[in-house]
N, C-alpha and C positions, 0 to 999 in steps of 0.2 A: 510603807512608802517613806522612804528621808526626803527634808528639805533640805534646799539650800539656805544658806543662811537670807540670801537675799531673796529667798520665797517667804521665808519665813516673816522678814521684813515686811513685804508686801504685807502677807495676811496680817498681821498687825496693823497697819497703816488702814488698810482697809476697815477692821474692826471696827478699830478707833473713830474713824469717819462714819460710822455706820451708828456710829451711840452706843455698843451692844458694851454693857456692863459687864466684867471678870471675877466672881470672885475671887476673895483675895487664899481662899484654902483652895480652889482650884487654881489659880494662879503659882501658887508654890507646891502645889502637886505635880502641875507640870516644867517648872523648874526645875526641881529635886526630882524627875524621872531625867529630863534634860541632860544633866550634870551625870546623874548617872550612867547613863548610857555613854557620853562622853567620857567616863573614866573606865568605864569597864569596855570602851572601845582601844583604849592609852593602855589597856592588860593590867590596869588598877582595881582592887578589890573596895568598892565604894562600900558596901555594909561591914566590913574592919580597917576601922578610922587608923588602928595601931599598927598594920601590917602595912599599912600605905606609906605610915608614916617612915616607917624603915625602909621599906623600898626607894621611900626619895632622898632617906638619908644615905640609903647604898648609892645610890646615884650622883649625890654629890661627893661621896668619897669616891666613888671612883674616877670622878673627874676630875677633883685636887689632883687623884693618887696623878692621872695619866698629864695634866700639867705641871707636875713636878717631875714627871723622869723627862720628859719631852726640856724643860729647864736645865736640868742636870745634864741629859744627854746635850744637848746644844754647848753648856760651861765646856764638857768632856771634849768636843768638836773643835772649838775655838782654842782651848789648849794645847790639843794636840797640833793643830796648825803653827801654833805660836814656836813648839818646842821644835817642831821641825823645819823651821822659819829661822830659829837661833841655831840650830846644829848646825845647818847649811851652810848658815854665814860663818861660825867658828870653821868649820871644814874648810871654808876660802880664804880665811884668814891664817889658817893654818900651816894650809897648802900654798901661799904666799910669801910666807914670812920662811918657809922651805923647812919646814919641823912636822 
């Protein structure tokens, strides 16, 4: 059975009102199940610290990688408007001046 975070709440609250003592190795038994489950829910490998770690380094490179072409495309966007913004006008100035 999952909780919600806000049941999970409750039953805390309640506990705690109740006096009933935690230890503190069953306490971080169920944290450290917590978290895990939580990462291997994210498709993270919680018992290889170093394979996660790569994984969230993939993930931040691939996000620089896709905010720099997203950058670059946009520059590429902007100049193209600009160069065909001045061709136009040289073409009426051209076609003006009758050359």
């Amino acid at each position: 059975m999952e909780l919600t975070p806000d049941q999970l709440r409750e039953i805390l609250r309640a506990e705690l009102e109740a006096g009933v003592h935690v230890d503190e190795d069953e306490l971080r038994r169920v944290v450290m199940a917590s978290v895990n489950e939580t990462l291997s829910s994210l498709g993270l490998q919680p018992d290889d610290p170093r394979a996660m770690q790569r994984d969230l380094q993939f993930l931040r490179e691939l996000r620089e990688t896709s905010e720099s072409i997203r950058r670059k495309g946009l520059l590429a966007l902007v100049g193209a408007l600009i160069a065909a913004t001045l061709a136009a006008i040289w073409a009426g100035i051209k076609s003006h001046l009758g050359g």
